[in-house]
matplotlib code that plots the C-alpha trace (Angstrom):
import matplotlib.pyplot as plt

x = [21.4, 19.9, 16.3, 15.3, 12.2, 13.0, 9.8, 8.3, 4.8, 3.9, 3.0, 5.8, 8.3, 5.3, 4.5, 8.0, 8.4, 4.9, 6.1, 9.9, 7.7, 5.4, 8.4, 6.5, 9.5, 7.6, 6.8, 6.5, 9.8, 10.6, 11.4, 8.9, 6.1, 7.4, 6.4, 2.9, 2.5, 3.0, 1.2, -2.3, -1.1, -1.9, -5.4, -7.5, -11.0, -9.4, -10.3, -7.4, -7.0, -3.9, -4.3, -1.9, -2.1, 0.7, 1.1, 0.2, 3.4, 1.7, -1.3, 0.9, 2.5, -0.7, -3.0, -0.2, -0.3, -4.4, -6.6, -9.7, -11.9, -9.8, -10.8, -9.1, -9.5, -7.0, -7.0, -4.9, -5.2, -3.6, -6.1, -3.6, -0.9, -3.7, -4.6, -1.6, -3.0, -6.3, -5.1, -3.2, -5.5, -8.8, -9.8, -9.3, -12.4, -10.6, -9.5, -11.7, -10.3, -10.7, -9.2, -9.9, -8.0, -7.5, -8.2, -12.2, -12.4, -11.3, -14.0, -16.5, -16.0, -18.9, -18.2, -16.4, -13.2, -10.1, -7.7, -5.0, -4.2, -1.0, -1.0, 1.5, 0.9, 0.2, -3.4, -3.6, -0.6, 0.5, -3.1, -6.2, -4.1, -7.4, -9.2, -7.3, -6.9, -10.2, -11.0, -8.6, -10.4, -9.6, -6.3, -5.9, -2.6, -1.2, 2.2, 3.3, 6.8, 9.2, 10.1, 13.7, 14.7, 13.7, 14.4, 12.0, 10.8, 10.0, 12.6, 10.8, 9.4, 12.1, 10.2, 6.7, 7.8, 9.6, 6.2, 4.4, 6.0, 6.1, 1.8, 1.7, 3.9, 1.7, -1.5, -2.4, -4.8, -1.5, 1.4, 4.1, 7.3, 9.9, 11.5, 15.2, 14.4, 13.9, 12.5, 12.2, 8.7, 6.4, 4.2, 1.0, -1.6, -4.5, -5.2, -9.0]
y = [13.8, 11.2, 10.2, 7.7, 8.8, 11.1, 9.3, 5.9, 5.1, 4.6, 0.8, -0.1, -1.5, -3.9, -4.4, -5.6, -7.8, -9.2, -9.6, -11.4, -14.1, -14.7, -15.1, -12.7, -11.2, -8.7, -5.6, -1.9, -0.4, 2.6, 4.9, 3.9, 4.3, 7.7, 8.7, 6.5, 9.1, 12.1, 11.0, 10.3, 13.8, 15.8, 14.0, 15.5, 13.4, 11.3, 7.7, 5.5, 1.5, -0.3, -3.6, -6.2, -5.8, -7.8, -7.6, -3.8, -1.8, 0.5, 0.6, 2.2, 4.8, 5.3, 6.2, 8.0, 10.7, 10.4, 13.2, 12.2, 12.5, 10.2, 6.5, 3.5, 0.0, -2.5, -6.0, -8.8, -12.7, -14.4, -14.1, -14.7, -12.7, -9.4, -10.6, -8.7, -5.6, -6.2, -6.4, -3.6, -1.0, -2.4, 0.7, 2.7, 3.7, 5.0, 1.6, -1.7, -4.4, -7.4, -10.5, -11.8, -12.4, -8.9, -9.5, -11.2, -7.8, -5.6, -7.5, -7.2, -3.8, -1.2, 1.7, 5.4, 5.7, 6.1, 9.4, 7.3, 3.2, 1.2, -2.2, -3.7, -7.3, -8.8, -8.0, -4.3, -4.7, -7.4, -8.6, -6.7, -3.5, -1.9, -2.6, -0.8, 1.8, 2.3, 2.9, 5.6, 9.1, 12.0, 13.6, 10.1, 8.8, 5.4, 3.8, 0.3, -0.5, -3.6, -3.0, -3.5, -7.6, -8.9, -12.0, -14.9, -13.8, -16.0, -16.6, -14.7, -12.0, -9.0, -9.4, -8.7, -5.3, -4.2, -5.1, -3.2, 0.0, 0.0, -0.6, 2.7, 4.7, 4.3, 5.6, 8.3, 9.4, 8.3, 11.0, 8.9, 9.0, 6.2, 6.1, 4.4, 4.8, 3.0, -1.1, 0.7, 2.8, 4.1, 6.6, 8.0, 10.5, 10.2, 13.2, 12.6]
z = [3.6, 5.8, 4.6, 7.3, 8.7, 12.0, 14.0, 13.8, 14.6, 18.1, 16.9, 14.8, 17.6, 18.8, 15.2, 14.4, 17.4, 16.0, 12.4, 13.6, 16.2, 13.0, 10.9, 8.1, 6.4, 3.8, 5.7, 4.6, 4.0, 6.7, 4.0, 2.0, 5.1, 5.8, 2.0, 2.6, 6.0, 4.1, 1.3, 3.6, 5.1, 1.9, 1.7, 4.7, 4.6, 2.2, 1.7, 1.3, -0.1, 1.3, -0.8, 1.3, 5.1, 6.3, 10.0, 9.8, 9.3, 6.1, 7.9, 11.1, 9.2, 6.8, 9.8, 11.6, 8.6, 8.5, 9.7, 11.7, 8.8, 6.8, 6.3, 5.3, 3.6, 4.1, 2.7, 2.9, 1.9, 5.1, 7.8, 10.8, 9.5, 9.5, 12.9, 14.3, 12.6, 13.4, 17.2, 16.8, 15.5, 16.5, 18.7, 15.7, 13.9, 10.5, 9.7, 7.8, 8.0, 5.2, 5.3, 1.8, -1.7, -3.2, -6.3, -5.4, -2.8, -5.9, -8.3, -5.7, -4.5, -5.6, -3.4, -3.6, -5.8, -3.2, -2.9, -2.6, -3.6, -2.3, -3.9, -1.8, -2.8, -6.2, -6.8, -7.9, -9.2, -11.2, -11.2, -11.4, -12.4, -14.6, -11.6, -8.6, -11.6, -12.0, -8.2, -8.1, -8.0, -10.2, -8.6, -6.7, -6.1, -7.0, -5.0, -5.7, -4.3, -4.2, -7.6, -7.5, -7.0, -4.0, -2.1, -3.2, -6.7, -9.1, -11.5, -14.7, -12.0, -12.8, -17.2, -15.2, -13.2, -16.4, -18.4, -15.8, -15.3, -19.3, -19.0, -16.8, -18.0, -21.4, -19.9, -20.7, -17.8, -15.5, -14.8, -12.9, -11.8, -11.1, -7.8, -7.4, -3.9, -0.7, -2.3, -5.9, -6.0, -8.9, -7.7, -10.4, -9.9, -11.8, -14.5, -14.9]

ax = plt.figure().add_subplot(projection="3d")
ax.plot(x, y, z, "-o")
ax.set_aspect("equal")
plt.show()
């Protein structure tokens, strides 16, 4: 069977042209932005937290599987880098954009729990994991990917992804499964 996605985003040739002539290298994995599509899919009116915008390539295939009701939050440290998002997607009314350090947005933030969290960067994930956790609504769903080795991590790096999939596996308002799929995924829902 063949599981790359059978349609792309409208955006996503633009946004890759974008990413190359920026030289940003760490984009949304296709399969793994098909799974983000369908996932936004099953949450009519859902409000959704992509933590690490990049040049917009999970925030293409995360509105392309929104509803108009839906909403999202997307964050992202490197100002410029979002800037191809931001120009991308300004017209659209479903998505915030915030260029700031996660981890200070996720402090700050004092708002509604989301239906559905990808930590696609470090905070949320490797940092400020309670945090993102705690934003997560009852029935929400968690997806962190880029769990298998990948170019440019520090040298200890592969000890902190085992320490965290261990950390989440052993909560116990967490049901999640491990994915040896697409960059390596752990997907959670939250039980209450």
């Amino acid at each position: 069977m063949d599981d790359a996605p059978s349609q792309l985003p409208a955006t996503m040739l633009s946004l890759r042209a974008a990413a190359r002539e920026t030289g940003f290298t760490l984009s949304c994995e296709e399969r793994t932005g098909n799974l983000l599509a369908v996932l936004a899919a099953a949450r009519p009116g859902g409000r959704i937290l992509e933590l690490g915008t990049g040049v917009g390539e999970g925030t293409a295939w995360l509105l392309s599987g929104m509803d108009e009701a839906s909403s999202l939050v997307t964050v992202e440290l490197d100002p410029a880098v979002q800037a191809v998002a931001r120009e991308q997607f300004s017209a659209d009314p479903r998505v915030m954009f915030v260029a700031e350090d996660g981890g200070n947005w996720l402090d700050e933030y004092d708002g509604e729990p989301f239906d559905l969290v990808f930590a696609d960067t470090w905070p949320g994930k490797f940092t400020h994991l309670d945090r993102a956790l705690e934003l997560l609504a009852p029935g929400g769903i968690y997806l962190i990917d880029d769990l298998f080795p990948q170019p440019g991590w520090p040298e200890d790096h592969a000890a902190s992804v085992k320490r965290l999939l261990a950390e989440l596996e052993e909560r116990e308002n967490l049901r999640s499964v491990r994915m040896a799929w697409a960059s390596g995924l752990l997907m959670a829902v939250r039980s209450g």
